[in-house]
VEXLUM-617817 format. One line per 2 residues: number of its first residue (from 1); their letters; for each residue z, x negated, y of C-alpha. Coordinates in nm, 3 decimals. Layout:
N
NUM	A	Z X Y  ...;
This chain:
291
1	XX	4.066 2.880 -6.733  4.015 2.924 -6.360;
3	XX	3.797 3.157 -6.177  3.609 3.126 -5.846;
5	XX	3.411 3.335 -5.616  3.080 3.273 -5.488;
7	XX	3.090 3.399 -5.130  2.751 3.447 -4.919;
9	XX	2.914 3.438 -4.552  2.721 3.591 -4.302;
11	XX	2.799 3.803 -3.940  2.740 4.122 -4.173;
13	XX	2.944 3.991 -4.461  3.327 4.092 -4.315;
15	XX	3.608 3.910 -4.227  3.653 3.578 -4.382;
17	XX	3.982 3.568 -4.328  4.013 3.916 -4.528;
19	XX	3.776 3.805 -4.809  3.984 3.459 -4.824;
21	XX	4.339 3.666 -4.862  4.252 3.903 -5.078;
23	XX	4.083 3.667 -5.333  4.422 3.454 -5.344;
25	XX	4.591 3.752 -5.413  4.369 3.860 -5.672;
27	XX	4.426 3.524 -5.870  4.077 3.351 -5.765;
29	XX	4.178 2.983 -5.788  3.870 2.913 -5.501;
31	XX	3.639 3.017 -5.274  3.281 2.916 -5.262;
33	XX	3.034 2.911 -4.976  2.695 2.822 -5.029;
35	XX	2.467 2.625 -4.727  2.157 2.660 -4.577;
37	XX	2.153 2.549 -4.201  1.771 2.714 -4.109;
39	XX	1.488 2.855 -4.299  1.189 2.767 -4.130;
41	XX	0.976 3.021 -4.122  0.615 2.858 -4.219;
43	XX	0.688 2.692 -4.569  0.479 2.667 -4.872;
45	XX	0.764 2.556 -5.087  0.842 2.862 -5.373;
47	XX	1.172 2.972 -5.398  1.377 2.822 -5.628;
49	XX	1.494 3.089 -5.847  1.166 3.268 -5.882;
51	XX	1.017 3.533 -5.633  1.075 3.613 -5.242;
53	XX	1.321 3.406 -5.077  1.617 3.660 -5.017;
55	XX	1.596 3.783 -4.663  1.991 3.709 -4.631;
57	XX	1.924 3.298 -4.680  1.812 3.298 -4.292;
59	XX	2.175 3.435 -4.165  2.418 3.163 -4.381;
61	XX	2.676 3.053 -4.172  2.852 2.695 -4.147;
63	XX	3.001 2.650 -4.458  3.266 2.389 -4.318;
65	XX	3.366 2.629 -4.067  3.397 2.982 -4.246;
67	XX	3.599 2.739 -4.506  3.849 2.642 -4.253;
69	XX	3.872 3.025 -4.136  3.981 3.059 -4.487;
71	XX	4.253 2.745 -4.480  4.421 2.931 -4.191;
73	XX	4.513 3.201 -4.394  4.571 3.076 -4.780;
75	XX	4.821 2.874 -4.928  4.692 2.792 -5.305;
77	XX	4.285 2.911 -5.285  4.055 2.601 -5.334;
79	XX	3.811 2.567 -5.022  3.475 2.470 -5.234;
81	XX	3.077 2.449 -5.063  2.880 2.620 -5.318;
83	XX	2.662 2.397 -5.246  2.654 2.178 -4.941;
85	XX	2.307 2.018 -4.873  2.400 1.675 -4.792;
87	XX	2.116 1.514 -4.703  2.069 1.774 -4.402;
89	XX	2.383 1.667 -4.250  2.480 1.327 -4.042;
91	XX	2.715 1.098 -4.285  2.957 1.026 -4.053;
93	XX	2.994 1.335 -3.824  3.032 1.504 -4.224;
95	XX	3.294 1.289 -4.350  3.466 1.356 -4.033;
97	XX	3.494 1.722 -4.060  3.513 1.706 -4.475;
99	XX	3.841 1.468 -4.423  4.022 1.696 -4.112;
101	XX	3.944 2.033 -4.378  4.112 1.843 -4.624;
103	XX	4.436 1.710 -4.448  4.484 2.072 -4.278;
105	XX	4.456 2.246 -4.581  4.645 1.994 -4.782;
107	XX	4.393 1.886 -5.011  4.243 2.165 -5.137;
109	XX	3.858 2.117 -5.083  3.619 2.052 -5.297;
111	XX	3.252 1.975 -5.263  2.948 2.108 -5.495;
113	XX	2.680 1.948 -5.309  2.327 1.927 -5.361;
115	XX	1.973 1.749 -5.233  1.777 2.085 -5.157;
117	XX	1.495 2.225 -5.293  1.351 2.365 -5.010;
119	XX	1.074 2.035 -4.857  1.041 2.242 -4.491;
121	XX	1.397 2.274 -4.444  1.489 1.890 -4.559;
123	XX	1.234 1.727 -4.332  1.339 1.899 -4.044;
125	XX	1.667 1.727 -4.055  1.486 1.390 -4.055;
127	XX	1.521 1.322 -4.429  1.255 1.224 -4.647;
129	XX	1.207 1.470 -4.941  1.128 1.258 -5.220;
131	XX	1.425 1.025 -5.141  1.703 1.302 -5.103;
133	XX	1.872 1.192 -5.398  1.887 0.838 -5.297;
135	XX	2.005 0.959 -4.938  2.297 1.193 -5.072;
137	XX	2.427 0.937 -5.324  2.437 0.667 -5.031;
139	XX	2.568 0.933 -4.808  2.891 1.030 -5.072;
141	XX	2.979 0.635 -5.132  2.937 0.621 -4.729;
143	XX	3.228 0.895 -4.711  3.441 0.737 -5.004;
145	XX	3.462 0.453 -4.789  3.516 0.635 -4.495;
147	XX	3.782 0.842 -4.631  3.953 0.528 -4.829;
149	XX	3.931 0.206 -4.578  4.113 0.110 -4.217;
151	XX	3.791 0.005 -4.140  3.517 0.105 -4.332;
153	XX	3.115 -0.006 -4.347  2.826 0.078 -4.569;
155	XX	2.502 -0.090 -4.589  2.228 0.120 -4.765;
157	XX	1.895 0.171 -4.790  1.936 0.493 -4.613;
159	XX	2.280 0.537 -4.452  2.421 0.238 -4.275;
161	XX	2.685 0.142 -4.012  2.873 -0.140 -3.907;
163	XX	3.303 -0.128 -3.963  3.451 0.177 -3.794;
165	XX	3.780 0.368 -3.810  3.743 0.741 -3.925;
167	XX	4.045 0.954 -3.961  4.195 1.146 -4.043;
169	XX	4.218 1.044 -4.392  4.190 1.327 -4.613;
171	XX	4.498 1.442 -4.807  4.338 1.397 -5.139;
173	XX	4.362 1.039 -5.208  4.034 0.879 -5.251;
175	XX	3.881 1.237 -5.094  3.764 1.545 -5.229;
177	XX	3.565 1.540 -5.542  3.179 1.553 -5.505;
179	XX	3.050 1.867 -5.768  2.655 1.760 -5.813;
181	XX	2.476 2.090 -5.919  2.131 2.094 -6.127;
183	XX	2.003 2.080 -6.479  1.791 1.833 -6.697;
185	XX	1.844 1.475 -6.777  1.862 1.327 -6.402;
187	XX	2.094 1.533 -6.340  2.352 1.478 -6.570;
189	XX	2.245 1.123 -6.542  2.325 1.127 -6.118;
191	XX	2.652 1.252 -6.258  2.773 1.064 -6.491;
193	XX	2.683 0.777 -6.276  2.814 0.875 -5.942;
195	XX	3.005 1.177 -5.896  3.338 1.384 -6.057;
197	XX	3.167 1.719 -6.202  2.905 1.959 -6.236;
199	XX	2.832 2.306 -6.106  2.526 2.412 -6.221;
201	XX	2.382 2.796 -6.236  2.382 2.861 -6.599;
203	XX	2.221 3.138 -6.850  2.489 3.181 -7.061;
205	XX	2.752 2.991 -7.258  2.555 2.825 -7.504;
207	XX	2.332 2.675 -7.276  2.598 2.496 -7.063;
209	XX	2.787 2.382 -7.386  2.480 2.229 -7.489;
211	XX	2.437 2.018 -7.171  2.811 1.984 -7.119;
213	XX	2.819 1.760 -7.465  2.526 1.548 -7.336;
215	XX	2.727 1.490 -6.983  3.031 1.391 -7.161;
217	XX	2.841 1.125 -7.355  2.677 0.990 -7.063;
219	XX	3.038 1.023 -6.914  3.196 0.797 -7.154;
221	XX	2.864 0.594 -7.212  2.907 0.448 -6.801;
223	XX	3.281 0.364 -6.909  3.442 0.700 -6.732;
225	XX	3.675 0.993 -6.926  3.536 1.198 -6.971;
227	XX	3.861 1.367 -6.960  3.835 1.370 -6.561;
229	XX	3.521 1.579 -6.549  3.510 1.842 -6.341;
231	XX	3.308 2.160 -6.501  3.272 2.439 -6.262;
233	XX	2.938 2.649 -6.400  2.814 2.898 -6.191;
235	XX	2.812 3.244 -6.431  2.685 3.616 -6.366;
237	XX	2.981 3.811 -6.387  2.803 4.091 -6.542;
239	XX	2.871 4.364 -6.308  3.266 4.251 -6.372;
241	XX	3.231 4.295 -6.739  3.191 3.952 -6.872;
243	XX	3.311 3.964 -7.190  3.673 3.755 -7.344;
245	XX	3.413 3.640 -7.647  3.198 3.461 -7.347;
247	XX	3.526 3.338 -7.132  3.649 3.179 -7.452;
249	XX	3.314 2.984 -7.503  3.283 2.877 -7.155;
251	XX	3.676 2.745 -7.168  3.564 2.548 -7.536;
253	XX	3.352 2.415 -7.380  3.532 2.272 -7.156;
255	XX	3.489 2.445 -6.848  3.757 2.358 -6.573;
257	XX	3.683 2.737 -6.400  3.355 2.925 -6.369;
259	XX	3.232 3.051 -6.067  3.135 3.435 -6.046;
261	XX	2.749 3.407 -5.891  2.422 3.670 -5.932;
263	XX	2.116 3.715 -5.758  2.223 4.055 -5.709;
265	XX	2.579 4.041 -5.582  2.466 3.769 -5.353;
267	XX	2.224 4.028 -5.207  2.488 4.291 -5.171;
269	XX	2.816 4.076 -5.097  2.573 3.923 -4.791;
271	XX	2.522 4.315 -4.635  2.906 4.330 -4.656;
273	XX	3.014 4.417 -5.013  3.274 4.154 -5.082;
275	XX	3.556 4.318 -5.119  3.436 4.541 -5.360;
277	XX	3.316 4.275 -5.577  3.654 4.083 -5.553;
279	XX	3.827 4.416 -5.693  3.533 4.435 -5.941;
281	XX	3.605 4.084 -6.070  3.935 4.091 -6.077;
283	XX	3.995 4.152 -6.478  3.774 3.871 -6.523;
285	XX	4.057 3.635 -6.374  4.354 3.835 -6.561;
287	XX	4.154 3.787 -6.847  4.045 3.452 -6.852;
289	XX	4.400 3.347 -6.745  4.520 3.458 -7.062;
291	X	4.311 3.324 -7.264;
């Protein structure tokens, strides 16, 4: 089983380009870096993980861009948003920059993407809050067109344009693979019907092998293998102690890689801690590679 690293870039954060090395040295198989274009700063919405909204949200940079800081300087590390909020972002300006990440890198992105909990934020981008989800799944078949046809068109509800040539084409045939996070039913029903994994923030093993079974079902129930699922779960490390007993029930259950993310070590790798966490972590991926 694979490991990844949940990376909160900021100006204070260090050196990309350092953080991106050192992690493919380590053994991370990717690097993950979470979005959040502006925090406005009169919102009533609460914050989605309970309490203040971490000061450190406000100074996120680009995730597309601190990604291909990373490309320049790795060979083998996955280039994942952890998440990207889609329905912020113009479909075919995205596409554009998701496809030229892609061929220079030589496929290695992926995309855990998300509709945004944060009502403020959305609607200053133009989007309609209670019809994100409809606007990100138009605005993923919009790029899988993009990224597949000589000349492409989509006509949605939402998204919409008439035949147009985008390239490059990324090097990943058919594109990289759309990772929805969330839990509950819609969830794992938007992807089972639409996208090619899951990377949700999860409790602890038995929790995401319980809804892991359910998306598999619903999988194989709209006629896809569930084989080809992507499972990327977003895990507290434990301070770098996660235990083999807890790797081992996160790989049964069928867990492609998990992805080292806390509260906490977001807080401190944002003030510039990184590197210290990588080295913390770094048994983790010895460990779970021999599993």
């Amino acid at each position: 089983m694979e490991i990844g690293f949940l990376h909160i870039a900021t100006q204070q954060s260090g050196d990309i380009t350092a953080i991106a090395r050192r992690a493919e040295e380590i053994g991370f198989d990717s690097l993950w870096i979470p979005e959040h274009p502006v925090i406005p700063l009169e919102r009533k919405t609460p914050y989605l993980l309970g309490g203040e909204l971490p000061e450190h949200y406000g100074r996120w940079t680009d995730p597309l861009i601190a990604l291909s800081m990373a490309a320049a300087v790795t060979t083998r590390l996955k280039l994942a948003t952890g998440i990207c909020l889609l329905p912020e972002r113009e479909t075919l300006v995205t596409a554009k920059a998701i496809a030229s990440l892609d061929y220079y890198s030589r496929g290695r992105v992926m995309l855990g993407i998300g509709a945004g909990w944060l009502r403020e934020e959305t609607e200053l981008f133009g989007a309609n809050f209670l019809t994100r989800w409809q606007r990100m799944r138009e605005m993923t078949e919009a790029m899988r067109v993009l990224w597949t046809e000589a000349l492409a068109s989509y006509a949605g509800k939402q998204v919409s344009f008439p035949p147009v040539r985008c390239e490059p084409k990324p090097y990943q045939a058919g594109g990289p693979p759309f990772l929805l996070g969330g839990h509950g039913e819609k969830a794992l029903q938007r992807v089972a019907r639409s996208y090619d994994g899951w990377c949700p923030i999860v409790p602890d093993a038995g929790s995401f092998a319980q809804e892991a079974r359910e998306l598999k079902e619903m999988f194989a129930a709209q006629g896809r293998n569930p084989a080809q699922l992507i499972l990327s779960p977003f895990v507290d490390p434990a301070d770098g102690q996660l235990s083999d007993s807890e790797l081992r029930a996160y790989k049964a259950a069928g867990a492609n890689r998990i992805v080292l993310f806390s509260i906490s070590m977001s807080e401190e790798i944002s003030n510039g801690a990184g590197f210290s966490w990588l080295e913390k972590c770094a048994d983790i991926v010895a460990r779970a590679r021999s599993l």
